[in-house]
Structure formats: C-alpha cells, structure tokens
SELOMAR-221303 format. One line per 2 residues: number of its first residue (from 1); their letters; for each residue y, z, x of C-alpha. Coordinates in steps of 0.02 Angstrom, whole numbers. Each point is the difference from the previous one (the first is absolute). Example, Ala and Ser with C-alpha at 12.3 -4.5 7.8 and 13.67 -1.06 7.14 Angstrom:
BEGIN
1 = AS = -225:390:615 ~ 172:-33:69
This chain:
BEGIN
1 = XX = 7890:992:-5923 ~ 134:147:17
3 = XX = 26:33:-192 ~ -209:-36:-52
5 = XX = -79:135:-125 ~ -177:-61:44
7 = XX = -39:-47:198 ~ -160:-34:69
9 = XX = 10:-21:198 ~ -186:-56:69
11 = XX = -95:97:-115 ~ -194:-24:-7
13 = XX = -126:90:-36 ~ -195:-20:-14
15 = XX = -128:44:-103 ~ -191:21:68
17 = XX = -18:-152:93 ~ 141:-104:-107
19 = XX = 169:-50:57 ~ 89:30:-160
21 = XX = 178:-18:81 ~ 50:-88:179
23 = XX = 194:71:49 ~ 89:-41:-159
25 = XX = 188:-15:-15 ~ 114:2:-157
27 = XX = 138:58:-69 ~ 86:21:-160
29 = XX = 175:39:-54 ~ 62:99:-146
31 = XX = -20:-70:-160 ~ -112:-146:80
33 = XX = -170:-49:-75 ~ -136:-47:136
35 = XX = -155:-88:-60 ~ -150:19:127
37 = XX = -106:-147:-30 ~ -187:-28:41
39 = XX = -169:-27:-32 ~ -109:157:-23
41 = XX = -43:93:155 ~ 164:-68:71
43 = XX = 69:181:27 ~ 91:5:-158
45 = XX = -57:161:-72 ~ -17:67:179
47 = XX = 195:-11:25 ~ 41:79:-173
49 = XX = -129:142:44 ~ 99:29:173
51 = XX = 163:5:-86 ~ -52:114:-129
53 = XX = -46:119:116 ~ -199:-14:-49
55 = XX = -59:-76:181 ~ 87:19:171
57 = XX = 31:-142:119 ~ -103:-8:124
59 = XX = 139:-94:116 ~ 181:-15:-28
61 = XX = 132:80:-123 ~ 35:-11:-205
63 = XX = 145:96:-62 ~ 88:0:-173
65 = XX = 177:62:-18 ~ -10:21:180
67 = XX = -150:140:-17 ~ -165:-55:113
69 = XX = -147:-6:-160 ~ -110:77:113
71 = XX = 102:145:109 ~ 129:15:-126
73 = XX = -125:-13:-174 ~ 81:161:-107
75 = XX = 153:-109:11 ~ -55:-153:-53
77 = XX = -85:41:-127 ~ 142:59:-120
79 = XX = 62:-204:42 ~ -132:-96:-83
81 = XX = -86:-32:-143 ~ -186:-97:20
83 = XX = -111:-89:-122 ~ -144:-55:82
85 = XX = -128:-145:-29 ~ -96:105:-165
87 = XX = 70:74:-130 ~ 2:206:55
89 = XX = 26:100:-169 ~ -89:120:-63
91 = XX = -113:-60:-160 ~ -6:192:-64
93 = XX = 173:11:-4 ~ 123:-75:-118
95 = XX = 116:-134:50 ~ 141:110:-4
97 = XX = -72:150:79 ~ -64:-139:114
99 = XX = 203:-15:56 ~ 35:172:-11
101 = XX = -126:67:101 ~ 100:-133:142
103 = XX = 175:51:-24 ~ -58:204:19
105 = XX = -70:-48:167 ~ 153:-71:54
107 = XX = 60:174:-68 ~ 130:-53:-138
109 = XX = 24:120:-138 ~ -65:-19:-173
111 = XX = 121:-90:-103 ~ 22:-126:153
113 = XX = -181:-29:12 ~ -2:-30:-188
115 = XX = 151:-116:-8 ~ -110:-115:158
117 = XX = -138:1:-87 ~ 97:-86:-165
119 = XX = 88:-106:93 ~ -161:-78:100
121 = XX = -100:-2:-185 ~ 135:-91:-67
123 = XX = 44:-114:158 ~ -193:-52:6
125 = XX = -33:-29:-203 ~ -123:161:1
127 = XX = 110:94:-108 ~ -107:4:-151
129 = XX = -142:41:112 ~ 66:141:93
131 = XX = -85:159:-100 ~ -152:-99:32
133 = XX = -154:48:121 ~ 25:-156:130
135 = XX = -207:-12:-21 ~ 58:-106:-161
137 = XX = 114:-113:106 ~ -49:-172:36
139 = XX = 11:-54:180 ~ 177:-73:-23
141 = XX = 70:153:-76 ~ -87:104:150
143 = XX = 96:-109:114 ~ 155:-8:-58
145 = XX = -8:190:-21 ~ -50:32:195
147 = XX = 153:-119:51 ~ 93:137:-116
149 = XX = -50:142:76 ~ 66:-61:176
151 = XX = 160:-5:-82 ~ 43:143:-65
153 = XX = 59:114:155 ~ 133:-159:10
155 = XX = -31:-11:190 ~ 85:-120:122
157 = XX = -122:-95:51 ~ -152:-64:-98
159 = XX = -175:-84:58 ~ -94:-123:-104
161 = XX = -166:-40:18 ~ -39:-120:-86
163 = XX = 89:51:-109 ~ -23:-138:-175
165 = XX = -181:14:24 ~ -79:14:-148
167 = XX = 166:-39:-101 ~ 9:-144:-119
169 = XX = 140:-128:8 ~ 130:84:-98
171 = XX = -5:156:68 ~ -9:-85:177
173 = XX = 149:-73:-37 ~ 76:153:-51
175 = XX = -48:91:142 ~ 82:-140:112
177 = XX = 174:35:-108 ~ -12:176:48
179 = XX = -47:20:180 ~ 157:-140:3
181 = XX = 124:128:-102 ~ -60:134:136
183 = XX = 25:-102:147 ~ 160:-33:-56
185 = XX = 42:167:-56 ~ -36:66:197
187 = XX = -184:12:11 ~ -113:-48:161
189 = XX = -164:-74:-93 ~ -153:-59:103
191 = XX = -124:-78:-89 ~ -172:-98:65
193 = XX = -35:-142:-120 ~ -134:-154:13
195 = XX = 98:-81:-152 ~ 128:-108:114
197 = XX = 111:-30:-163 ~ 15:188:12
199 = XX = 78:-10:154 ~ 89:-157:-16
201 = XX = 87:76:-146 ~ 30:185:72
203 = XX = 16:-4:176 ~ 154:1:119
205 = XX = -135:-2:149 ~ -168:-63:4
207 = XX = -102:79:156 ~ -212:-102:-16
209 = XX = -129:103:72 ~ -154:-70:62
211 = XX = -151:98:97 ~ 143:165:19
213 = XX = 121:-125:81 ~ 146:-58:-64
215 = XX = 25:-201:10 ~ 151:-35:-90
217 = XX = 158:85:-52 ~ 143:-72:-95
219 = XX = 68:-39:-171 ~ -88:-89:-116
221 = XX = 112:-175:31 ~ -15:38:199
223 = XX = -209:-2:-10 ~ 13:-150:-118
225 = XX = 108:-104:133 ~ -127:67:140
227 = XX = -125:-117:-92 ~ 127:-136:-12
229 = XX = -95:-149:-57 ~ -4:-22:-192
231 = XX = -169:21:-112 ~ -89:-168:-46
233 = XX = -94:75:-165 ~ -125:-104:-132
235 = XX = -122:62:-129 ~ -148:-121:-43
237 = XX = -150:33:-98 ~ -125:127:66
239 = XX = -120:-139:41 ~ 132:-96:105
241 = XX = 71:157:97 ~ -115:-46:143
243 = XX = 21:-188:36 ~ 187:24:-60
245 = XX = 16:124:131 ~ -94:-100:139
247 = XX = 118:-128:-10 ~ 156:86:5
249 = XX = -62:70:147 ~ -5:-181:73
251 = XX = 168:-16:-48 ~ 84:151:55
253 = XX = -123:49:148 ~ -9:164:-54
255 = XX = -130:94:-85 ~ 58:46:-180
257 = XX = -16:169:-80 ~ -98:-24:-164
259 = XX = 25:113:-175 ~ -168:-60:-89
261 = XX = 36:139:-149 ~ 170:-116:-35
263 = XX = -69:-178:66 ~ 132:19:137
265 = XX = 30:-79:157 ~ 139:77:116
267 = XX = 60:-98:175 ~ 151:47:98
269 = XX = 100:-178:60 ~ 136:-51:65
271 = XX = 0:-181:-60 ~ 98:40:-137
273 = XX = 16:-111:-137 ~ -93:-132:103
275 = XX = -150:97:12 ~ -3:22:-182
277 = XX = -2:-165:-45 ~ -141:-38:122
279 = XX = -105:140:-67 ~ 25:-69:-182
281 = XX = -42:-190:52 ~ -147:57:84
283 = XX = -84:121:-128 ~ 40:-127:-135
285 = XX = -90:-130:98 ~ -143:103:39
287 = XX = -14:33:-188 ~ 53:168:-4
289 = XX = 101:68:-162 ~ 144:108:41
291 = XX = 30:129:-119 ~ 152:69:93
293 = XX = 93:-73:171 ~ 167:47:87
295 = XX = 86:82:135 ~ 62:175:-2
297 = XX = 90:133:128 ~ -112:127:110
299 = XX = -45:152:-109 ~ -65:189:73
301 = XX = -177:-64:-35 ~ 40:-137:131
303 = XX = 53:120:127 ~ -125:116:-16
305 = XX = -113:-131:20 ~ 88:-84:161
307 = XX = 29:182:76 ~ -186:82:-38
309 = XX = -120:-157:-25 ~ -35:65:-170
311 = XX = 22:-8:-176 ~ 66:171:-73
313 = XX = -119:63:-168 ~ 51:98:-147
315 = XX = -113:138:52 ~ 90:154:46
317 = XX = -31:151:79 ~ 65:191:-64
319 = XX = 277:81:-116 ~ 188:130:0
321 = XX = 206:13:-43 ~ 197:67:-51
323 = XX = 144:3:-130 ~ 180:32:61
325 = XX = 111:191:-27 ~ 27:136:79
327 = XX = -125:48:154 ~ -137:133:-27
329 = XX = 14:168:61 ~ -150:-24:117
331 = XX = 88:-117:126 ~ 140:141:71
333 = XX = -28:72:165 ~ 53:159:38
335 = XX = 70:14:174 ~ -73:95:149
337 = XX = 107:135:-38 ~ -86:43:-165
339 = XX = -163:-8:65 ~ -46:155:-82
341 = XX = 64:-25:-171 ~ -97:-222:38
343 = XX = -151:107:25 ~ 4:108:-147
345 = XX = 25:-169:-111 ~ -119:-76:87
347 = XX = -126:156:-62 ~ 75:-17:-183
349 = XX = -19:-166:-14 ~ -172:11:55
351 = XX = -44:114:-139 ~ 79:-111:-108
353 = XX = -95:-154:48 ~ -175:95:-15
355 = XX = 31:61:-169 ~ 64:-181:-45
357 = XX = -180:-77:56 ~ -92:148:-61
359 = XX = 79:-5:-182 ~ -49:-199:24
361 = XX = -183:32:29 ~ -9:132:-127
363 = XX = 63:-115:-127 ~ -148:-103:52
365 = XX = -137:133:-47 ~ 71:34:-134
367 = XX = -15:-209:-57 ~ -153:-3:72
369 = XX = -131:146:-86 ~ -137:-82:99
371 = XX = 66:35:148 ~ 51:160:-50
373 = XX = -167:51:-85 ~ -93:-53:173
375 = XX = 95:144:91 ~ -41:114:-132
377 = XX = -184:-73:-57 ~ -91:27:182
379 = XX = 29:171:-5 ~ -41:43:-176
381 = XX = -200:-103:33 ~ -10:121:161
383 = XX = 25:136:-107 ~ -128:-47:-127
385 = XX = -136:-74:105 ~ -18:171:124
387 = XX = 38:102:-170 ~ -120:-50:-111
389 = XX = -119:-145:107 ~ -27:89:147
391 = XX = 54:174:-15 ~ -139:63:-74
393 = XX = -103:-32:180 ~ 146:70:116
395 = XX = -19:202:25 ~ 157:80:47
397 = XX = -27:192:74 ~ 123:119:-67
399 = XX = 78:-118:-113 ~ -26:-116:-181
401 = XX = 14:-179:63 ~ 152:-22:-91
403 = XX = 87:124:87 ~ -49:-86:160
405 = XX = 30:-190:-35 ~ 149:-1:-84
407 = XX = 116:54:154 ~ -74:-151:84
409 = XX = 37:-136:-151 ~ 168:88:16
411 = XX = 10:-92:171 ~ -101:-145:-39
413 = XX = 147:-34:-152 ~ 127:-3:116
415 = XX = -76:-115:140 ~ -119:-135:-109
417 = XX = 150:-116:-63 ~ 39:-35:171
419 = XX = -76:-167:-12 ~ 157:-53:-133
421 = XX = 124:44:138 ~ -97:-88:135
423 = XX = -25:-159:-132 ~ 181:24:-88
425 = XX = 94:-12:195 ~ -108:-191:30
427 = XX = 22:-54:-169 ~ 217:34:20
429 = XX = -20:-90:174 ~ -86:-156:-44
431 = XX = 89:-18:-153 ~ 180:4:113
433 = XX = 70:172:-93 ~ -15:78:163
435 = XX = 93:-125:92 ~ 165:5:-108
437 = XX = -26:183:6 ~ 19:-13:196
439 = XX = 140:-107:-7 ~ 112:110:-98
441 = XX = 121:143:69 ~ -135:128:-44
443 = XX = -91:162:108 ~ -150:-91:108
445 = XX = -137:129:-59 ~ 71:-13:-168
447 = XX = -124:-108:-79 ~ -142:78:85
449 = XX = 48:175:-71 ~ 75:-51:-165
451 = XX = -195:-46:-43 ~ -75:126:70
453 = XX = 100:136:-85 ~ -36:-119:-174
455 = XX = -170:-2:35 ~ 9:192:46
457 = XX = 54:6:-142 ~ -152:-70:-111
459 = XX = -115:84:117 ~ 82:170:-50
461 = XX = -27:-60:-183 ~ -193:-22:43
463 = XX = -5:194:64 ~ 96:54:-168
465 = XX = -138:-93:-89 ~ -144:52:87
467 = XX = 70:210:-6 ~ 24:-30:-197
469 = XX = -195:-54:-9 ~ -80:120:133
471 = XX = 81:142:-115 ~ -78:-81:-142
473 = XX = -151:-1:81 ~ 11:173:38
475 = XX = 88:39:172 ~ 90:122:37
477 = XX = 161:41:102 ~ -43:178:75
479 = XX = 151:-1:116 ~ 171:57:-30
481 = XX = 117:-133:-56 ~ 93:-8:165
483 = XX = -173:-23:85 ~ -21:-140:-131
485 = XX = 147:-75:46 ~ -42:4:183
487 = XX = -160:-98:-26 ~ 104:-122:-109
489 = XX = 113:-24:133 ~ -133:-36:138
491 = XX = -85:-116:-114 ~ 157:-122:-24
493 = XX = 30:46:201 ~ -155:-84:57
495 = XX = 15:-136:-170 ~ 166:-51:98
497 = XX = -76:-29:163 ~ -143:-101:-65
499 = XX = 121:-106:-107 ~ 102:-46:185
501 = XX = -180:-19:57 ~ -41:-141:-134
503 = XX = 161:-71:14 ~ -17:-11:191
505 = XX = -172:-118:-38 ~ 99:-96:-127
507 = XX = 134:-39:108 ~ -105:-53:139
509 = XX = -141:-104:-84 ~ 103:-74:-120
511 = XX = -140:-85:-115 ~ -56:100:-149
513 = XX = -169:-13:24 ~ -11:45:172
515 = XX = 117:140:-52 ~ -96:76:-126
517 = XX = -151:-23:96 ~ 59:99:149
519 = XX = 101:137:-143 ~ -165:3:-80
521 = XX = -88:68:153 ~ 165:110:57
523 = XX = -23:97:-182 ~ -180:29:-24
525 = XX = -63:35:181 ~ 100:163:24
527 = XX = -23:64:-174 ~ -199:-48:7
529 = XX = -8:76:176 ~ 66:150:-61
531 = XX = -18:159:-94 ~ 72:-82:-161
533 = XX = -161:-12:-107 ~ -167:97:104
535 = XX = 38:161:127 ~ 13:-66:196
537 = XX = -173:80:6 ~ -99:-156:-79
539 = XX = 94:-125:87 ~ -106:-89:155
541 = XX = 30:115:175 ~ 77:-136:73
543 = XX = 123:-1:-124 ~ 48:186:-27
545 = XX = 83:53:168 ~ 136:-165:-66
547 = XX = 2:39:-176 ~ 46:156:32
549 = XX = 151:-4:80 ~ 76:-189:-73
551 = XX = 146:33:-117 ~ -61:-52:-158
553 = XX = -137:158:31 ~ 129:110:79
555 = XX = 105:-31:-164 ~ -142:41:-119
557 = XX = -34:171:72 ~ 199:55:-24
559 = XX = -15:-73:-176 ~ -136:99:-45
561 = XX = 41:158:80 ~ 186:-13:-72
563 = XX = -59:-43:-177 ~ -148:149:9
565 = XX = 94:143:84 ~ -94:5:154
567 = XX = 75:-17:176 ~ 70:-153:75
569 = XX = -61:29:183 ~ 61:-140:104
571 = XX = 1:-113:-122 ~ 161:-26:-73
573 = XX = 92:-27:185 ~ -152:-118:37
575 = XX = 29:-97:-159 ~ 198:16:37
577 = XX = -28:-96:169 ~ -123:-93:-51
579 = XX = 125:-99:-126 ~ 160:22:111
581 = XX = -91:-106:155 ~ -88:-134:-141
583 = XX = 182:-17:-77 ~ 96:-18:158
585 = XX = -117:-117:78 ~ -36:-120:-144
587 = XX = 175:20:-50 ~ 62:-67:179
589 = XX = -124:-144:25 ~ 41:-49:-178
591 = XX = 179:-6:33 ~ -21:-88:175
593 = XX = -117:-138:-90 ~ 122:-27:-137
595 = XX = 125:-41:115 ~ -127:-131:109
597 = XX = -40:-94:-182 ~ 2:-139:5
599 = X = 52:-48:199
C-alpha cells in the first residue's frame, strides 16, 4: 500500500522461547481505523510494542509515516501517541499536572501545554477532578485520564490497547464517538480490542491474530460473509442446555457452541428457514421449553470462532491517544545541513526533558514525607547509634570521635537512600509510566537522569541535615570555607555515582524487592567495610588492604582532611576517579538496559 501511514512487512519477533509474531503484514491508510483482534497471547500487545518503538522485530520491517520503528525510532516517535493495556499515570501527581508533565515532553510551551491539558479534562468528564491527586481517582477516572494523556501532543497516529478497558458503558460509548471524529478528522488509529462490537462498530479493517499469525483480514461485512451460513440460536432453561443441545446436534451434524451463563445454544446452518422449523418440532417434542429461537446473520464472535477455534473472553491484557491542530514542535527535522545547530537542540532539549522528569519526581517526595523522611531518617539513626550507643567504646587517636565520624555520615547521607531510586525505577516500570515515557519524543537517558538528579537531590537534603546536627553535637569545621566547599563537592560527586549505581540495579532487576535487596547490600557493604565509623586499624586483616583503597574510604579521608585543615595527600584525585569511573560505568549500562526493556 503506496500511500499507508502504518506498514508491517513480515515482522516477527520472539520472546524467550515464544513465538509472539510469525511474518505479519498490514497496512493502514490515513485517517483509517484498524482493529487487531485476538485472544490473549495472540500477539496483540506484541505488535503495538513494535510499533511504538518499545521492542524490535526480530524479522521483517514496521514503519510509520514511512520511518522504520526500529532504525528510524527518534522519528517515529514525535508520530504517535500510545495508551497501553494499564492505566500509566502517576498517583502523586495531579490529574492535570498528570497532562502537563506529557505535553512538556513533547516540548510545547507553557500556555499550550495548559490549554491540552483543559481540553483532555474537559473532553474525558475529569474536569472537576483535575486539581486532584489521581490516588483519589477511581479506576474509571484513571483510565479515561491515561487515554487523555496520549492525546495531548495531537499526534498522527494513535495506538489503543485496549483501550475501553476498565470504562463503563457510557463512557465506552463516548470514547467510540471520538476515536470516530478523529478518524474522520485525518487520524491513523490502531487499536487491539477482544470486544468484537468494538470493532464491528470502529473499524475500516479488521486484521485476527492467532498464535503471532495473522488468519484473517478484511472488513467487518467481508469476515462475516467468509462464515456464510446463518446462526441457528435457542435459549432453554439451564437444566435443558444439555439434551437441547444434543439434539440439535443430530439435526444439524455439527457440534454447537454452548453459552451456559445465558442458557444459549449457538449452531451455524445453512438450512435456513427449514432447519428452523425442524429444530423447533423436535425440541418441542422432546419436551424441551424454548425460551428464545430464530435465525440471525454471522456476527465477529462467529468468525473469530470459525477462524481461531475459540471463543474470545472479556479479559484483557494492558492503553494511549490524539486530538486534532496544529503539529508539535517536536516532529520537525532539521536537514543535514544544520546538523550543528539539530545537535545543539538535541542537547537543549535534553536538558529540558531531565528537568521535566526531575521536577515530576520531586513533586513526589514532596507528596510522599515517608518516602522523603526514609532518605533523611537512615542517616540521622547512624548518627545517633555510633554517637551516643557505641561511641563511648570506639577510641580515636588524635581526635574526639565526633570529629572523626561525622565526615563519614557525611558520605553515608548521600549514598543510603539509594534503595528509593533502585525501588522508585521498578515501581514506574511495572506500573507502565516508563513505557509511555519511552514512547514519547523525549532524550533516551532522560528518565534515568531526571531521577537521579531528584533523588540527588533529597540525598543532598540528608547531608544538610546531618551537618546541621553534627554541629549541634559539637563538630567542628577547622578548614577554610573553600576547603569546606571542596569536601561538599566530593561528597555529592561520589552521592551522584552511587545514585546511577542504584538506578543501574533498578533498571535491571525490575522487582522491588529484589531491588532493594541487592541496593540494600550495594549501600551498607562499602560504608561498613570502610573507615566510616572505627579507624582501618580494627577492621579484620583481610579486610584492610580493600578498605583502604575502595572509594567510599578514599572519600572519607579527603572529607576529613578538607573539613580539619590537614593535607589531602592523594586523596582527593583518588576520590575524583573513583566517582568519575562508578558514574560513567553505571551511567552507560543503565542507559544500554533502558533501551533493551522490555525486548
């Protein structure tokens, strides 16, 4: 198809030992809607995934306004707007900031964003609810406010995902009226749907999956006449449904598909008339009361059930969208001949993207005091446990204990809320945030530093707490402010590294508890194993050659010979490299596995 806006040529694609897809084709126009029809684990959400640029093909080609999803993704991207199977807003956030947060990662200015946000409120009935935390939405209003937030960078193209699960009637049938309005105002809209009235209703093609291949293709009047024969149907008293059933199998010679939830009995015939009258003589002679008998034309439920040997369910599996104007600013290529001035943009919109995410995740601490309070708490029962527990049986030569542990809780504030990072990165990918964040037109280690600078930030908070009570406790800053300022600096240095570290093991293990497990082990070990709370000296000999030299150690001893006026040694370039290599190498893995999620 010359003129199609979404093309799939052979494209399959495995995952682990399952064929998910087997060489799909398709194709749909502009301002066509295609309805993907299965069971689950026909491929359904496999396709959308490919064509959102969140899996590669294993095998063949998928492009979208002519861009390849998987060679040509920071093109495609700008195109389409997603809402996958679950409902992927942020609970901290308001509904509106919710909406917001969307339209400044597709990079529209303020009063636009503002003016999308309205518009979606109003279009989906959350109007009223808009200043409110979404944690006080029901399920419907979470729903309908996820198939918003697809909408509002007014993209070409939108993918559905099931996209009226979890919506009741009316507002079913109010999405329906608007994914019609866009069609017909020029919008390509593919949607995956078990509910074959959705389809019957929406669709100008019909493509039915089944085990990743694709077994039918058509309108929805073109797989009706593919059944041909018309649909003998009676309904009989649960106690009946079997011997009713029996015998219109005798009559028919065909097995009949039974609905024993509605007392149903479903044949397909082609004795017409004829056969109707038979079936009525014989269950009346056989004593069998008929609720309900007649003939009726092949429905999508008929089809499905010819094509796949199956009955589709209401169960579905993980939602997205668009509203018609002008386009965003995110879809214009420069051309080759501004490379230069593309790449600076590029940068700048970057920045812009991380401080969107961060400003989002900051907004959660600050809804959240218990999460912020566990960043801050650790630290602060350190501090008073070796102060005032255990102190008393540590000597320190040549200095008051306090002079000597609080450089290391200076550290230890900065690294032990790495376990809300690690836990904060699985909990955004299982709930599906992560996925419509790597959908949009957005910087692909944006979402990986925007919370890492946020929780940078919270860790820096920790250290300003824990200075405030070491003074009160009586320590003192001996060195000269720019000294001071030094230590600061390495602190937060090897803080950031850490925080890439724990967002590398989030990112990877993708269950919280695993996640904090491992973070768990990744904090305390190094600070334990160092010379954060006893000298090197009374540490096992095994340990000392390692403890030593590790960073955490290596940071310590700048700290405290910055903050006492003493010489820094080697210590400060140590602790310098030490945090350059841990940032750039969980900073790269992290990056690389963020792009694998998920394939």
């Amino acid at each position: 198809m010359a003129d199609a806006v979404i093309e799939l040529r052979g494209v399959g694609k495995r995952l682990g030992s399952t064929r998910a897809l087997a060489g799909v084709d398709l194709a749909v126009g502009q301002g066509e809607v295609l309805a993907l029809l299965g069971p689950n684990g026909a491929g359904k959400t496999t396709l959308v995934r490919i064509l959102t640029t969140l899996l590669a093909p294993d095998q063949g080609r998928a492009t979208i306004g002519g861009n390849d999803v998987a060679g040509d993704a920071k093109r495609v991207r700008p195109l389409i707007g997603l809402a996958g199977q679950y409902a992927a807003v942020d609970e901290l956030l308001t509904g509106r900031e919710n909406l917001e947060l969307v339209g400044r990662l597709y990079h529209l200015d303020k009063p636009e964003r503002r003016q999308r946000a309205q518009e979606v409120l109003e279009r989906f009935a959350l109007a009223d609810a808009g200043d409110r935390l979404v944690k006080t939405y029901s399920g419907g209003m979470r729903r309908r406010l996820d198939l918003g937030a697809s909408l509002v960078g007014r993209t070409p193209v939108l993918i559905l995902d099931e996209p009226t699960t979890g919506l009741d009637p009316r507002a079913r049938n109010e999405l329906w009226r608007f994914i019609a309005e866009l069609a017909g105002g020029g919008t390509t809209v593919l949607l995956t749907t078990q509910y074959l009235e959705e389809a019957d209703r929406l669709a100008d093609l019909i493509v039915v999956l089944d085990q990743g291949v694709k077994v039918a293709e058509g309108t929805a009047a073109q797989l009706k006449a593919q059944v041909g024969d018309e649909v003998l149907q009676a309904r009989v008293k649960p106690a009946d449904l079997e011997r009713a059933a029996a015998l219109i199998a005798e009559l028919t010679h065909t097995a009949p598909q039974i609905d024993r939830h509605e007392g149903r009995i479903s044949v397909r015939t082609a004795g017409g008339t004829r056969m109707l009258l038979a079936a009525g003589n014989r269950l009346d002679h056989a004593g069998v009361a008929l609720a309900e008998l007649g003939l009726r034309q092949p429905s999508l439920d008929d089809v499905f059930l010819a094509l796949t040997g199956r009955a589709t369910t209401d169960t579905p599996e993980p939602a997205a969208g668009r509203v018609q104007d002008k386009p965003t600013r995110a879809r214009t290529e420069p051309p080759t001949s501004q490379a230069a001035t593309s790449s600076r943009r590029e940068a700048v919109g970057a920045l812009f993207d991380i401080a969107a995410i961060s400003t989002r995740n900051l907004l959660r601490f600050a809804r959240s005091p218990r999460s912020l309070m566990a960043s801050i708490v650790d630290p602060v029962v350190l501090l008073l446990m070796f102060r005032y527990f255990l102190g008393g049986a540590i000597v320190v030569h040549g200095s008051t204990y306090v002079q000597y542990l609080l450089p290391g809780l200076f550290v230890a504030a900065v690294i032990v809320g790495g376990a809300g990072t690690a836990i904060g990165l699985t909990q955004d990918l299982k709930s599906g945030i992560v996925d419509r964040f790597r959908s949009l037109p957005i910087a692909r280690a944006a979402v990986l530093a925007g919370r890492t600078v946020a929780d940078q930030c919270v860790n820096l908070l920790a250290l300003a707490v824990i200075i405030a009570l070491g003074v009160a406790m009586g320590f003192q800053f001996d060195g000269d402010p720019g000294a001071v300022i030094v230590a600061i600096a390495l602190i937060a240095a090897l803080g950031y590294a850490f925080t890439w570290l724990f967002a590398l093991i989030g990112i990877t293990l993708k269950e919280p508890e695993a996640s904090y497990g491992v973070a768990t082990i990744v904090m305390f070990l190094p600070l334990l194993a160092s010379s954060a709370f006893v000298p090197i000296s009374t540490l096992p000999g095994w340990l000392q050659p390692v403890a030593r030299e590790q960073p955490v150690t290596v940071t310590i001893s700048a700290v405290r010979a910055l903050t006492s006026g003493h010489p820094v040694h080697h210590w400060l370039w140590q602790s310098l490299l030490w945090s350059t290599g841990i940032l750039l190498v969980s900073a790269t893995l992290a990056v690389r596995q963020y792009r694998r999620t998920g394939s």
